[in-house]
C-alpha positions as CSV (number, residue, x, y, z in Angstrom):
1,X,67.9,149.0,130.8
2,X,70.5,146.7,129.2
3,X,67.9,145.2,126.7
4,X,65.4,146.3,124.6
5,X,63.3,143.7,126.2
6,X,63.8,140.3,128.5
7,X,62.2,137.8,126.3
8,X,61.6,133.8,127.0
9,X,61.7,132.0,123.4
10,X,62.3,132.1,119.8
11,X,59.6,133.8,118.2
12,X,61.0,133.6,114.6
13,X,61.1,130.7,112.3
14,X,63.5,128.0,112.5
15,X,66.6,129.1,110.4
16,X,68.4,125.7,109.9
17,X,71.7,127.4,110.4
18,X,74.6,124.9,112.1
19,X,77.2,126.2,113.7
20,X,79.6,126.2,111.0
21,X,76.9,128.1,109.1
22,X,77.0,130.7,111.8
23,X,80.8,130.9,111.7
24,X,80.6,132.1,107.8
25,X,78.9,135.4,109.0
26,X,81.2,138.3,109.7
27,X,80.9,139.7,113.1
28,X,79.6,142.9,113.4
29,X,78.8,145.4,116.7
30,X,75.6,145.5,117.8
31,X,74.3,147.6,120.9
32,X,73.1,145.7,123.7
33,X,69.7,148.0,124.1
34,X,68.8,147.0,120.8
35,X,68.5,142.8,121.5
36,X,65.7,141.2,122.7
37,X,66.7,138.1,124.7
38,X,65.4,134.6,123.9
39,X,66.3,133.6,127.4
40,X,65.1,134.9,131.0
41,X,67.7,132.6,132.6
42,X,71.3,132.2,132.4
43,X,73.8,129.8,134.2
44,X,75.9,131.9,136.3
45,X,78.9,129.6,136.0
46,X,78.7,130.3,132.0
47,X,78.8,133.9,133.2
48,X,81.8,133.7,135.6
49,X,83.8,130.9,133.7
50,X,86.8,132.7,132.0
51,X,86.9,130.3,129.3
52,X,83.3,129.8,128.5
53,X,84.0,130.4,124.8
54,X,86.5,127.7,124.2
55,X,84.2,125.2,122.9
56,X,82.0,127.7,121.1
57,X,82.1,130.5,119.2
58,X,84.0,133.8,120.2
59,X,80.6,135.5,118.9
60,X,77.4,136.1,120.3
61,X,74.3,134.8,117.6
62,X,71.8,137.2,117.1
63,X,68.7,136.7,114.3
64,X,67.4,139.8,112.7
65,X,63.7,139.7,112.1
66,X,60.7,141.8,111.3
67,X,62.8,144.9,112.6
68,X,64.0,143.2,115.8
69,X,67.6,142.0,116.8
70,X,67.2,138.7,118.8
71,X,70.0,137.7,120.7
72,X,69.6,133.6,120.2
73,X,73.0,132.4,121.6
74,X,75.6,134.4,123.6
75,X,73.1,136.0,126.3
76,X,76.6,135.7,129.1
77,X,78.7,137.2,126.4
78,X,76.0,140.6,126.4
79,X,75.6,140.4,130.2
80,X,79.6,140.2,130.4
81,X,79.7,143.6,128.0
82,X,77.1,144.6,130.5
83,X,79.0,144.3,133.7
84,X,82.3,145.9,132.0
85,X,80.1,149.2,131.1
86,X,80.6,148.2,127.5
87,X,77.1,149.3,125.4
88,X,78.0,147.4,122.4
89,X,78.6,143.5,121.7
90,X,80.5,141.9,118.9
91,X,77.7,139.5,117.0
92,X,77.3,137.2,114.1
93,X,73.6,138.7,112.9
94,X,71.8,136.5,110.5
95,X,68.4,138.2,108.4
96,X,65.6,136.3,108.5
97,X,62.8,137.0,106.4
């Protein structure tokens, strides 16, 4: 199992964060059992595309909430880690309460 559980949306409340909000959160590691997805699909070509993080952040965004690590932007960075037998991605986790 890769994630802790395949999910389909956002079940927390809206944060507000922009992406410059997201950028002043150090990154931290975070294992990839532990996330629960807020996506079923992905785009392969984000997958496969060797610079898919030039336009965004080099971290994936992952939102901590009522004991659960969801993985809210980045889901081709963690299938990446995936594929390269990594068990750990570098995150920018942000605690909402």
């Amino acid at each position: 199992m890769i994630f802790k559980r395949v999910g389909d949306s956002r079940p927390y409340p809206v944060h507000g964060l922009e992406p410059r909000d997201w950028a002043a959160i150090p990154p931290r590691t975070v294992r990839l059992d532990q996330l629960v997805t807020t996506k079923d699909t992905l785009q392969l070509s984000s997958l496969l595309d060797e610079d898919s993080t030039y336009y965004g952040d080099l971290f994936a965004h992952v939102v901590a909430w009522k004991g659960d690590l969801y993985l809210e932007d980045g889901l081709h960075r963690a299938l990446r880690a995936a594929l390269h037998q990594r068990q750990v991605l570098h995150a920018r986790v942000h605690e909402v309460s």
